[in-house]
SETI-250745 format. One line per 10 residues: number of its first residue (from 1); for each residue y, x, z of N, C-alpha, C. Coordinates in steps of 0.2 Angstrom, whole numbers, padded with zeros to 4 digits. Atoms other than C-alpha are relative to their C-alpha. Layout:
BEGIN
NUM) Y,X,Z,Y,X,Z,Y,X,Z; ...
END
This chain:
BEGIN
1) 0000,-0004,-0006,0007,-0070,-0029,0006,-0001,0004; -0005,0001,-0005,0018,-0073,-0013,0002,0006,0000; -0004,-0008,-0005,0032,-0058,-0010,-0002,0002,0007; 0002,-0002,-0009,0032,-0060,0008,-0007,0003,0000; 0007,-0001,-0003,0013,-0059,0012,-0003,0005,-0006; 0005,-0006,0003,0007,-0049,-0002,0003,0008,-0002; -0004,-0007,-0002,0023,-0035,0000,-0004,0003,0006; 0001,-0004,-0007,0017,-0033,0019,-0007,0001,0000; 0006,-0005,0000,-0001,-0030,0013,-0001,0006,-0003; 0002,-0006,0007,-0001,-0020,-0003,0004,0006,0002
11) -0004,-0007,-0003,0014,-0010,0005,-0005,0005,0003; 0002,-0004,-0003,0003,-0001,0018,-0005,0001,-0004; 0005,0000,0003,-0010,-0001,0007,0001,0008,-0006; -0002,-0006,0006,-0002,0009,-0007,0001,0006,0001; -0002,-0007,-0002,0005,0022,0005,-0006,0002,0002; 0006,-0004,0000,-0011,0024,0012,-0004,0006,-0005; 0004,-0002,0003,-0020,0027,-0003,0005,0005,-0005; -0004,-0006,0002,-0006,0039,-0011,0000,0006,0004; -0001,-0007,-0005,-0006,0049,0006,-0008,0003,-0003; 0006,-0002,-0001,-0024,0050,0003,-0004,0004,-0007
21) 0000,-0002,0006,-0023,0057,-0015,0003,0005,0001; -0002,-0007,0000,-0011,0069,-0012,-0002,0007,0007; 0005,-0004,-0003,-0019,0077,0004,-0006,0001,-0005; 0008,-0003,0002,-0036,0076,-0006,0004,0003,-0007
END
């Protein structure tokens, strides 16, 4: 796994889906 490139996808990705855990 690349840092650069797979930091700047999974980042928004994690927060996403954490936001979307703790609203739900």
């Amino acid at each position: 796994m690349r840092a650069g490139t797979s930091n700047t996808i999974v980042k928004p990705v994690v927060l996403m889906v954490y936001l979307n855990l703790k609203i739900a």
